[in-house]
C-alpha positions in Angstrom: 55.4 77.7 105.0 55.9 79.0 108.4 52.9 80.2 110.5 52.2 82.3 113.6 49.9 81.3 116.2 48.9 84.7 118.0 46.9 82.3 120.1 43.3 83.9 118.9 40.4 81.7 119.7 38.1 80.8 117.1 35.7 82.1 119.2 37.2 85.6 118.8 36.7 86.1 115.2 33.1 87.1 115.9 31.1 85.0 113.3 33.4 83.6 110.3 32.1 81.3 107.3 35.1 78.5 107.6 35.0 75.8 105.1 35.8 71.7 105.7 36.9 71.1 102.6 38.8 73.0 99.8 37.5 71.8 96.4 39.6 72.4 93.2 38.7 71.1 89.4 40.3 68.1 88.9 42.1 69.9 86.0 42.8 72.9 87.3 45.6 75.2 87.0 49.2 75.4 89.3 48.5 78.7 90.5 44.7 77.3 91.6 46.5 74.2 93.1 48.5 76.6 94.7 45.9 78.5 96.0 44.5 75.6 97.6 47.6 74.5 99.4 47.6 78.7 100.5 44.4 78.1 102.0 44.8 75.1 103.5 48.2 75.9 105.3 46.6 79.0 107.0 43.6 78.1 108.0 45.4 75.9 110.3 45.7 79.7 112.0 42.1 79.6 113.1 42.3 75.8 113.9 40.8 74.0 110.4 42.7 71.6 108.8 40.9 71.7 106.1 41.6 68.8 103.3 42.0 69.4 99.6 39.5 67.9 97.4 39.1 67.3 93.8 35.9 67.8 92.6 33.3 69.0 89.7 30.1 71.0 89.4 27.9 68.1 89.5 29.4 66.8 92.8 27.5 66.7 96.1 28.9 69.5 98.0 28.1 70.0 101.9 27.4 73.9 102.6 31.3 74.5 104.8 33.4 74.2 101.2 35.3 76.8 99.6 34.7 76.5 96.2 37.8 77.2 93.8 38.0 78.2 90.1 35.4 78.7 87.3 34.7 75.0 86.6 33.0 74.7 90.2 31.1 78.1 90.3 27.2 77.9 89.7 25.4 78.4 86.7 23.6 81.5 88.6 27.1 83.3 88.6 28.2 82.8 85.1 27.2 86.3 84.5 29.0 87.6 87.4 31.8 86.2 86.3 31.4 88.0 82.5 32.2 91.1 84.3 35.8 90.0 85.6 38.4 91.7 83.6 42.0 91.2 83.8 43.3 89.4 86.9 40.7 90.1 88.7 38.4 87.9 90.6 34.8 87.1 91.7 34.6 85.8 95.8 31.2 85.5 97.3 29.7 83.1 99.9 26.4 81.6 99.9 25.1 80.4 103.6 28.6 79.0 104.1 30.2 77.9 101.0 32.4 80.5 99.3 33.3 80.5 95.9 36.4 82.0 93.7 36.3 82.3 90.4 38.3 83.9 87.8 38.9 84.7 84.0 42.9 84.2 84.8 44.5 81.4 87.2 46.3 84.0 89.6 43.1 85.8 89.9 41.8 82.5 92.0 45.0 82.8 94.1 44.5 86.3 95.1 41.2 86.1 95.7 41.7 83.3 97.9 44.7 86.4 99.2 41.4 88.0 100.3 39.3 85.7 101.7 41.7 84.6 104.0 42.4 88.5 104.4 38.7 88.9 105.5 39.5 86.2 108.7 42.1 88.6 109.6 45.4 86.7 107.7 48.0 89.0 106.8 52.1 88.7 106.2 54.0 91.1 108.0 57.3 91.0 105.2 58.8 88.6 103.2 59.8 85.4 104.9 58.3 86.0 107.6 55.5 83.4 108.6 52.0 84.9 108.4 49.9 86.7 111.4 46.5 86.5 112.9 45.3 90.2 113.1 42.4 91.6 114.4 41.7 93.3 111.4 38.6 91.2 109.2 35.4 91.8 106.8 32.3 90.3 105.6 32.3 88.6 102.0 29.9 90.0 99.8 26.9 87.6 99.8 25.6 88.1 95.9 28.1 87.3 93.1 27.1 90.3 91.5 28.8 91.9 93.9 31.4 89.8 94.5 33.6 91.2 91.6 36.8 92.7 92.2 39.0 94.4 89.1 42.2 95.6 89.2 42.5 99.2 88.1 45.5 98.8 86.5 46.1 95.7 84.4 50.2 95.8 85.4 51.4 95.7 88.9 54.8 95.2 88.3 58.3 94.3 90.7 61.5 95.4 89.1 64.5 93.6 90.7 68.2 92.1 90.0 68.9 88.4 88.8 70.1 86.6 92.1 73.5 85.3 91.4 73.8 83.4 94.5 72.0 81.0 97.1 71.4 84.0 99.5 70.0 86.5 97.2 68.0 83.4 95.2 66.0 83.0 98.7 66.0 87.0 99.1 64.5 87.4 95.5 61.7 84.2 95.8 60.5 85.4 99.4 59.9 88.8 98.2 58.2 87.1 95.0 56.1 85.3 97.4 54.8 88.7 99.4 54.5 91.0 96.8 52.0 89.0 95.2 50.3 88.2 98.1 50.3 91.8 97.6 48.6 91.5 94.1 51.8 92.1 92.0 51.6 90.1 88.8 54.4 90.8 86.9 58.3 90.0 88.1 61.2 92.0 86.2 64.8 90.2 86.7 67.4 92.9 85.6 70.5 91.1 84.6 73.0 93.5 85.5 76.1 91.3 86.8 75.2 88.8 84.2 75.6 88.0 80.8 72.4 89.6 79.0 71.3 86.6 76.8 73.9 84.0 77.7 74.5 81.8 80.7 71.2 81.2 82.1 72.0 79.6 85.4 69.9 77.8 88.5 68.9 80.7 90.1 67.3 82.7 86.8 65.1 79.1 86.4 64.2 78.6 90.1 63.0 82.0 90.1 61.1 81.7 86.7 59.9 78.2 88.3 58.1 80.8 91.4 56.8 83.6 89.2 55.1 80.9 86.9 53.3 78.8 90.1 52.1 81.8 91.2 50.6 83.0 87.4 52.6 85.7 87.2 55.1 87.5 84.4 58.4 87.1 84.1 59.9 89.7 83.1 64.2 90.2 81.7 65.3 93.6 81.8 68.6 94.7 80.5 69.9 98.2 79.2 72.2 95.7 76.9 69.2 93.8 74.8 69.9 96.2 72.2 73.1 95.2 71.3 73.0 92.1 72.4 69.9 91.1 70.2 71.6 92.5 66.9 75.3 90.4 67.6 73.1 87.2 69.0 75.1 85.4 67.0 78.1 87.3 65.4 80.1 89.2 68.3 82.2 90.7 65.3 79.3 91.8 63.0 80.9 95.4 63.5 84.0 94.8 61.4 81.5 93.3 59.0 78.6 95.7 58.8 79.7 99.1 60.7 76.4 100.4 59.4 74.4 98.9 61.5 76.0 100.5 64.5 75.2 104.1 65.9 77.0 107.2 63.6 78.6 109.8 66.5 80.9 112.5 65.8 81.5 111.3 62.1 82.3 107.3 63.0 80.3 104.6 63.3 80.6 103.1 66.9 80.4 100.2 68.8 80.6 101.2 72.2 78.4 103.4 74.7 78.7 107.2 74.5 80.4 106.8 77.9 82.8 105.1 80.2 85.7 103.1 78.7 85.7 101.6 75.7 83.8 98.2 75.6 82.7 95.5 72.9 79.1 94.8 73.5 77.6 91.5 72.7 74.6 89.1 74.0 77.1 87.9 77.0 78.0 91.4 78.2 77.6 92.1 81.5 76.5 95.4 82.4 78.4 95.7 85.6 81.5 95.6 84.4 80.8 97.1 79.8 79.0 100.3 80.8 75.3 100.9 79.8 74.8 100.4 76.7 74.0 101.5 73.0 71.9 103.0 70.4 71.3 101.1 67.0 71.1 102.8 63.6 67.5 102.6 63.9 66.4 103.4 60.6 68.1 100.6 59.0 65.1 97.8 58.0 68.3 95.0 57.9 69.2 96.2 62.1 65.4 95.8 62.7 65.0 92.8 60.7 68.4 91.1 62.3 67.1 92.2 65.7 64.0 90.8 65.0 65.3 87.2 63.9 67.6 86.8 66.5 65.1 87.3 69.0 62.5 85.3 67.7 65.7 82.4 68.6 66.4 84.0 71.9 62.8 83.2 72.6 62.5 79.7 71.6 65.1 79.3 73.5 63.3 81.1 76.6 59.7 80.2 76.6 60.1 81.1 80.4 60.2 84.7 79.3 56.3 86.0 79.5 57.8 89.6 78.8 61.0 90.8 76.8 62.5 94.2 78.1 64.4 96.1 75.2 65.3 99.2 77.0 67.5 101.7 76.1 70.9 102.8 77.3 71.0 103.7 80.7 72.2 107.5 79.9 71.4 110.7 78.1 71.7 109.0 74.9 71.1 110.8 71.7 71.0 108.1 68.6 72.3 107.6 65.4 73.2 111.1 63.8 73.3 109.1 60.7 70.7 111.5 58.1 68.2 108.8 58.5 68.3 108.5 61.8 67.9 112.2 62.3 65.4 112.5 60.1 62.9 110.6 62.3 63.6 113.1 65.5 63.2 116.6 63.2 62.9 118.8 64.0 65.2 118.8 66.9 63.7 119.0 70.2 66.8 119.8 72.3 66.0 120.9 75.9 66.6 120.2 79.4 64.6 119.0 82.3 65.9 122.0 84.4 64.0 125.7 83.3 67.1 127.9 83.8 70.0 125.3 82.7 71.7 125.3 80.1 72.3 121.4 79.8 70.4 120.3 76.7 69.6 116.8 74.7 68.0 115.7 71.6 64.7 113.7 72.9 65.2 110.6 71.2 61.3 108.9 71.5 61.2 108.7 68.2 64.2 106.4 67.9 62.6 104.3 70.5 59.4 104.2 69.6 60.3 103.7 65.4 62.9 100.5 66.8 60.5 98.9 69.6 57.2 99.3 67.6 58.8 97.0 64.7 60.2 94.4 66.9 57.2 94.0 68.4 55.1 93.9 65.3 57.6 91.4 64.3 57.7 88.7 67.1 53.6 89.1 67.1 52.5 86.4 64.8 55.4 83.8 66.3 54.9 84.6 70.0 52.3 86.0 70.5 51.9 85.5 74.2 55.4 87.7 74.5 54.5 91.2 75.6 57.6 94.0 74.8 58.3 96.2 77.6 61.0 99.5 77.6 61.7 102.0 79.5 62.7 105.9 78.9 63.8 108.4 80.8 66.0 111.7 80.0 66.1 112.0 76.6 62.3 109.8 76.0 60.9 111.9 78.5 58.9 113.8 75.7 56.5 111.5 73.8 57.7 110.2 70.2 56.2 113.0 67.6 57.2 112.0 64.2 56.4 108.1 64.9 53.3 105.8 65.5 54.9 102.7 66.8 54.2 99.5 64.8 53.4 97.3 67.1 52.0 97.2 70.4 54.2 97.4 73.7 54.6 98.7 77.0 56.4 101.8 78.3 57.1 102.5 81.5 58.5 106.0 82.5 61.4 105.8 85.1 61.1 109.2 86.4 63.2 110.1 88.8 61.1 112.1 91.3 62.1 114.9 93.2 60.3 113.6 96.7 58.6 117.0 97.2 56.2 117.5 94.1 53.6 114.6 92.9 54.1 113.7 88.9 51.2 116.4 87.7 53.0 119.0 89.8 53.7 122.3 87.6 56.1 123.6 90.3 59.0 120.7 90.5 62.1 122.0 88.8 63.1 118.0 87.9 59.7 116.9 86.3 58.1 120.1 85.3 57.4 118.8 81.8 56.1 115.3 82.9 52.5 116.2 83.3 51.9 117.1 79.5 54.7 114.3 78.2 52.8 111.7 80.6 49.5 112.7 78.5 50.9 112.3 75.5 52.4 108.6 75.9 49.2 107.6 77.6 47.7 108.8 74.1 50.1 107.2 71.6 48.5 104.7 69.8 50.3 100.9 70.5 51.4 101.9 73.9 50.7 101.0 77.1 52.3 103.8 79.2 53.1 102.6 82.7 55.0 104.6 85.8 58.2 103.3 87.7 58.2 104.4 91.4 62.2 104.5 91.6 62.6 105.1 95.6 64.8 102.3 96.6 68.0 103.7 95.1 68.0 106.8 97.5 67.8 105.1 100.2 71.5 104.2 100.8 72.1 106.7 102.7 69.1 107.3 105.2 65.6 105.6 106.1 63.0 106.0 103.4 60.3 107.9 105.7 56.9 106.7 104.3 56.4 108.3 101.1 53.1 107.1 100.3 51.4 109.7 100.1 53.3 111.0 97.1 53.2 107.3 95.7 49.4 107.8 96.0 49.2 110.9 94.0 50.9 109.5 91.3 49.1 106.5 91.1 46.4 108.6 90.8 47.7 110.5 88.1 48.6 107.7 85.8 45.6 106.3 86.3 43.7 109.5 85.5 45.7 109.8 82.2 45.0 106.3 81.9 48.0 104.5 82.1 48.0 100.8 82.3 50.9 99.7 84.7 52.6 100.8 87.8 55.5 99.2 89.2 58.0 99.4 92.3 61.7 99.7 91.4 63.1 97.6 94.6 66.6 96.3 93.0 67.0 93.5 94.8 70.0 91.5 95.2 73.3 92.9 96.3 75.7 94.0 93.4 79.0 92.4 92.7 81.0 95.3 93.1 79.3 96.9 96.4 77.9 100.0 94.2 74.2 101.4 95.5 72.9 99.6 92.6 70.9 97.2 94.0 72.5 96.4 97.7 69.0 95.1 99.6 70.5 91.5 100.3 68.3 89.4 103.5 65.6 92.6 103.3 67.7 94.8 104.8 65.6 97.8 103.8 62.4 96.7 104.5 61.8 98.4 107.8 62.4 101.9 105.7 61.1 101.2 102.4 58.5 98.3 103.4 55.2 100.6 104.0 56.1 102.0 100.5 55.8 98.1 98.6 52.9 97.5 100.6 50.9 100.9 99.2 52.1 100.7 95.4 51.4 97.0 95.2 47.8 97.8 97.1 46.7 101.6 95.1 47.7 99.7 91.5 44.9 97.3 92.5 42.5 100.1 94.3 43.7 103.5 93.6 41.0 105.2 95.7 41.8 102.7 98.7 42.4 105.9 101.8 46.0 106.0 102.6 45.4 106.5 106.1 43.5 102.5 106.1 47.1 101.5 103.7 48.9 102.7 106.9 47.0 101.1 109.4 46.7 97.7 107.9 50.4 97.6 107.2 51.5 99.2 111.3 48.7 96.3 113.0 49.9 94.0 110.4 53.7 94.5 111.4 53.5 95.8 114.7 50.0 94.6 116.5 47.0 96.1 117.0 48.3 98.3 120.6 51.8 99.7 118.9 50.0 99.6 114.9 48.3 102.6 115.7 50.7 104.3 117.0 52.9 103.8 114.0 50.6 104.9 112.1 50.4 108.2 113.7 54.2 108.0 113.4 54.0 107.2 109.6 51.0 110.1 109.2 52.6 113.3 110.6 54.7 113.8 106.9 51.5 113.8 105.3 50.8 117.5 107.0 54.0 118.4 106.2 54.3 117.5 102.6 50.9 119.0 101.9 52.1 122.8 103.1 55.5 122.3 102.3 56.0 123.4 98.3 59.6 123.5 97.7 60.6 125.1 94.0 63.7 126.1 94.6 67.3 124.1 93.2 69.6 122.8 96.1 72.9 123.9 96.2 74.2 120.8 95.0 73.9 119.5 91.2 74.2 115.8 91.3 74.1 114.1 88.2 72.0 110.7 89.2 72.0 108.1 86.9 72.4 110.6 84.0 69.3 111.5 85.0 70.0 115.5 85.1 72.8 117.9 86.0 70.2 119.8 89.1 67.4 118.8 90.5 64.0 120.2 92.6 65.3 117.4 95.1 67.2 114.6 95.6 65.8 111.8 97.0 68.5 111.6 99.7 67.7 114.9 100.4 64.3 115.5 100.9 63.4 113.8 104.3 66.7 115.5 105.6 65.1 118.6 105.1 61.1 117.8 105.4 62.4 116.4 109.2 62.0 119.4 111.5 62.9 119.2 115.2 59.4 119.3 116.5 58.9 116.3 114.2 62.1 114.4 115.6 60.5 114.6 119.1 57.2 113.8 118.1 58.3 110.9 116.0 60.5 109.7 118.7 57.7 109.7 121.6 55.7 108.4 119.0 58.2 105.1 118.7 59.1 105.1 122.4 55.2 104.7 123.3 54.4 101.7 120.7 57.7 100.3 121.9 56.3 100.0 124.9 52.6 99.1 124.3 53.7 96.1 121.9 52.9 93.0 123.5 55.0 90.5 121.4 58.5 90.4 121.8 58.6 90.2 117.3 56.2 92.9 117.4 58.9 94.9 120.0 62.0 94.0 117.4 59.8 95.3 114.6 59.7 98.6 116.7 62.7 99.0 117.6 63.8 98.1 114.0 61.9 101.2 112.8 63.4 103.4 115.8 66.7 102.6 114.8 66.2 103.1 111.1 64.5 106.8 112.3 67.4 107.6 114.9 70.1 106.8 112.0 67.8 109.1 109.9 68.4 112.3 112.1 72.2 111.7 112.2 72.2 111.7 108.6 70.2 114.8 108.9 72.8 116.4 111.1 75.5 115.5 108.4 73.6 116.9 105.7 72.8 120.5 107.8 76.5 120.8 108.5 77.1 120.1 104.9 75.4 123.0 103.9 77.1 125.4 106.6 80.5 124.4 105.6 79.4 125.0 102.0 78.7 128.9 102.6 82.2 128.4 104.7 84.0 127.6 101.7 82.4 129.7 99.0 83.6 132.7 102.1 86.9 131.1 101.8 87.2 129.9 105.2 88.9 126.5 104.8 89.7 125.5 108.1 86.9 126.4 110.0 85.4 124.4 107.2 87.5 121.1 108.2 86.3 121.2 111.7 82.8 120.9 110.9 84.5 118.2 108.5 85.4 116.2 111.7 82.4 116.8 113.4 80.8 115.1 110.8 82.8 112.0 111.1 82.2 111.5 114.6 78.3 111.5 114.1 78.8 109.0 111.1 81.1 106.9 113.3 78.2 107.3 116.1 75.4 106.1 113.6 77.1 103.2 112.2 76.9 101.9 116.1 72.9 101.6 115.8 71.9 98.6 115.3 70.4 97.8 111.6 70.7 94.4 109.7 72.5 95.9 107.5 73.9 99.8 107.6 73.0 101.9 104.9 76.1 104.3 105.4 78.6 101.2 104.2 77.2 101.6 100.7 80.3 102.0 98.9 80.1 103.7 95.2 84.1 104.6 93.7 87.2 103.2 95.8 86.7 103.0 99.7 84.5 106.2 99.5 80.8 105.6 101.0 78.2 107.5 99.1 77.5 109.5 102.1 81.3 110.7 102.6 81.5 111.3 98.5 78.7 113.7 99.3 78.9 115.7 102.4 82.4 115.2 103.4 
């Protein structure tokens, strides 16, 4: 562990309780031992080299310890500590011993996160060594009030398998901040993988990380499905076609789209597509998927939580007369008011299939939690069916960057507030909300949406949903799609203000955003430029709040199979929320903290974030010509069309000169088109 020395004098942290000694139980857990090493490492910021002691409740104790775990808290806290739910923690000093306690091991380490956050520790991004700020508390000097619960029990990180050294090290550093951050659970999507095959060093190094620190780890796949019911028969089509989905008269074994694949526990959903329904209603698929996962796990006692999701696409079932059955009457519709795109919601099928399995594995791992996903077609909440069993559901809905998630004006979502009620109220469900922002970002800086991250938060928790996680996609894909190209943090500077606020608001939803924004700008930038960027990161906030856009772009783009229009696409949505009094604003904004930041790190940092913003406006003038040559076109003026094409070229050949780790306009998505020219050129 690398750390910074600001040079801050110990004398300059105004009056600090700093312990001696750092005492753990003797027996205590790895995430408390690690919690110990955490503190001991950066204490050396404020000069204590503080050892690590083993001890109990009845030993002697001097009054400069930090006392760590339940074993060593005193008898007059016990009741303090009753009141600690979750991973939450109890931190308190008396005179100048401080203790940590909690009812889980990773509460002790993030409580020890804040105690050392109350001396002014912070970590400006992942692998980056931690910082002395200016920025400190007191410690609550009564355990009664020393108590600190999460508000939602599931602060999740959704990211891809590394498949390589350099995205291993990518992968375990962001591990390492985000739950510094107070994430708990750690979702590897095995996407250019096999699904349940070929475990390799780099799923068990990361498993190895997630479990030191306490925390879940998570595999997500759109392929469990499949993969689960052919565990071990990849030809148990030609042997039981029943058990496959019934489409169009025939029993299937591939995906409703792209070429014709044979699914299995080592496809790899890169390169077979995204998946496939089941026949759902069949007790021998639900009792064969249940069996083979009950292996799969004994196999896998790394696994803390087993993602079935569902195809990745508008998928609509089995159509066999059972299958139907559990989704009648039909609930056909679309996402978009006045389009005439519809689907059959399929919840039902989802909820009927993932309720059993988890009812079944209960009794023989019962420290397994399920987790799926829905979006599209489980948008609306399952009608005909109470799940079995008990499992979690996170909503990926694709937002529209304009309206918050209880909006009744979006276009995209305007059916989410009263589905979201509904899931939160289906009994066995956990209902939990995916912030998807990272895969719009190819193309352009992520400015800080936080403030519409914040209102959603606030939302779920208000219909009382029980997890929130970030959607970062991690690791750079095989093939150079979008799909998950982040490789050495190369987004951070864009998207990093956004991790820190999720992670934060699914501990404290009421926490101010403006005090998210300065912690995170001094924490990154120093105390002269931090407040500066925050003004800089503020200044959307007005504009978001009086800008109401309701109206459909002129472009459908079918994202993900998410839907054939949208309010907004995320790509477009800064473009247009950017106006030229902003740009200048922004820009003085970045030019003045530039130049008031008094380390050269904290000067890269800026700069960083000036580039990211200057490639931002190019993009901006891309997309504006875009839209002229569109009305050019429809007027049937081709060639005056063309030269605005050109025009365009040059300011994409201009912004791929700034300078950014790694430039978001390279994103490649079919042949040697970038996702930007497959759009607006």
């Amino acid at each position: 562990m690398r750390i910074t020395r600001p040079g801050v004098a110990m004398k300059d942290r105004g009056k600090r309780h700093l312990p001696r000694r750092i005492l753990v139980g003797a027996e205590c857990a790895p995430p408390e031992r690690l919690a110990a090493c955490e503190l001991h490492e950066h204490l050396k910021l404020l000069g204590i080299d503080a050892p690590v002691v083993e001890a109990d409740r009845a030993d002697r104790r001097d009054d400069a310890s930090i006392c760590l775990g339940a074993a060593l808290l005193p008898a007059r806290a016990t009741d303090a500590l009753a009141r600690v739910r979750d991973d939450g923690f109890l931190l308190y000093r008396r005179s100048d011993t401080i203790h940590v306690a909690a009812r889980l091991p990773r509460g002790v380490l993030f409580g020890c996160y804040q105690y050392l956050e109350s001396l002014g520790v912070r970590w400006p991004e992942p692998g980056q060594p931690a910082e002395l700020t200016q920025r400190t508390f007191e410690l609550p000097t009564r355990p009664a009030a020393g108590v600190d619960n999460p508000d939602f029990r599931t602060r999740g990180n959704n990211c891809y398998c590394p498949t390589n050294a350099r995205d291993l090290q990518t992968t375990l550093e962001t591990i390492e901040w985000l739950t510094r951050q107070r994430c708990n659970l750690h979702s590897l999507l095995r996407g250019d993988t096999p699904t349940l095959t070929a475990f390799d060093e780099f799923w068990y190094a990361t498993a190895d990380v997630v479990h030191q620190r306490g925390c879940e780890l998570a595999l997500g796949s759109h392929l469990t499905w499949p993969g689960l019911l052919m565990y071990e028969d990849r030809d148990l089509f030609e042997k039981h076609p029943e058990y496959f989905p019934l489409r169009d008269g025939q029993r299937q074994p591939t995906g409703p789209y792209g070429p014709p694949v044979h699914y299995g526990p080592d496809a790899i959903a890169s390169r077979t597509g995204s998946g496939i329904s089941l026949c759902v209603s069949n007790p021998k698929v639900v009792a064969l998927v249940v069996r083979n996962l009950r292996k799969f796990l004994d196999a896998h006692p790394e696994i803390d939580v087993m993602g079935l999701w569902p195809p990745d696409t508008k998928w609509e079932g089995c159509e066999c007369a059972k299958c139907r059955k559990l989704v009648q009457p039909d609930r056909m519709w679309s996402n978009i008011p006045h389009h005439d795109n519809q689907w059959r919601a399929t919840s039902d099928h989802l909820a009927h299939l993932i309720g059993q399995v988890a009812a079944g594995i209960k009794k023989s791992h019962s420290k397994v939690r399920v987790l799926s996903w829905g979006w599209c077609t489980t948008e609306p909440a399952p009608r005909n069916v109470t799940p079995e069993g008990r499992f979690q559901f996170d909503h990926f809905l694709l937002p529209c960057y304009t309206h918050p998630l209880d909006s009744d004006r979006c276009l995209n979502h305007h059916i989410h507030p009263e589905a979201l009620k509904t899931w939160a109220k289906t009994k066995n469900v956990d209902l939990g909300w995916i912030f998807a922002g990272v895969g719009f970002t190819t193309v352009m800086a992520e400015y800080p949406f936080a403030w519409l991250i914040k209102r959603n938060v606030e939302f779920i928790r208000q219909i009382g949903g029980r997890a929130v996680t970030t959607c970062q996609e991690i690791g750079e894909a095989a093939n150079r799609s979008a799909r998950g190209d982040m490789t050495d943090h190369y987004m951070f500077s864009a998207c990093g203000v956004n991790y820190f606020a999720m992670a934060r608001l699914g501990w404290k939803t009421d926490t101010p955003l403006e005090e998210l924004y300065r912690d995170y700008a001094e924490t990154r930038f120093g105390q002269a430029a931090g407040a500066l960027i925050t003004d800089y990161y503020e200044q959307i906030i007005e504009r978001y709040e009086a800008w109401e856009h309701s109206q459909p772009t002129e472009d459908f783009y079918d994202v993900w199979g998410g839907s054939e229009i949208r309010c907004r696409p995320g790509w477009e949505v800064l473009l247009d929320l950017l106006t030229e009094d902003m740009i200048a604003r922004a820009r003085e904004l970045l030019e003045t903290a530039h130049r008031r930041a008094r380390r050269k790190l904290h000067k890269q940092r800026v700069q960083s974030e000036r580039n990211v913003f200057e490639h931002t406006v190019r993009m901006r003038k891309i997309f504006k010509i875009h839209q002229a040559r569109q009305k050019l076109e429809e007027a049937g003026l081709t060639e005056e069309s063309q030269k605005l094409a050109r025009a365009q070229r040059k300011i994409l050949a201009d912004a791929k000169r700034i300078d950014l780790p790694k430039h978001h306009a390279e994103t490649m998505i079919a042949g040697d088109k970038s996702w930007i020219e497959s759009m607006w050129l």
